[in-house]
C-alpha angles and dihedrals in degrees: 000000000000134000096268093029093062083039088059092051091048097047093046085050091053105049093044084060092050090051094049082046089053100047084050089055096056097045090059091049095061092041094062092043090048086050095044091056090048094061095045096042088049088051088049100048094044084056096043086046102055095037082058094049088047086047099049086043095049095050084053105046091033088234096136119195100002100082103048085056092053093047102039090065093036078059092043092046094048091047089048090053091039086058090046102063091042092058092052092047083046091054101042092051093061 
């Protein structure tokens, strides 16, 4: 084998591993964004939830606006606890 033959092997060796790096790159990219709307839509959803639940309650047992405070940080604390959790699997998978 001669000198640029062996150059062109080698070349050709290295950019198919920066393009493998680079794949791997992106896809890691839109892991941690994907991640990163999962938490707060979990956080979101927990709060809406239990504001709803506080909201339905309060129009039945006439307690305005007792209820919807008492559920709204019962949702923020569940979503807190919910994110929580998802961080730690999140981490412990990596």
């Amino acid at each position: 084998m001669t000198i640029p033959d062996d150059f062109k092997t080698r070349l050709k060796i290295a950019k198919s591993k920066i393009k493998k790096e680079n794949a791997n790159e992106n896809e890691k990219k839109g892991s941690f964004l994907g991640n990163a709307f999962k938490l707060g839509t979990e956080l979101v959803a927990a709060v809406a939830v239990g504001t709803i639940i506080g909201f339905i309650l309060d129009s039945w047992f006439d307690t305005k606006p007792w209820l919807i405070i008492i559920f709204f940080f019962l949702g923020a604390a569940a979503g807190m606890l919910n994110v929580i959790r998802a961080a730690n699997k999140m981490q412990k998978e990596e």
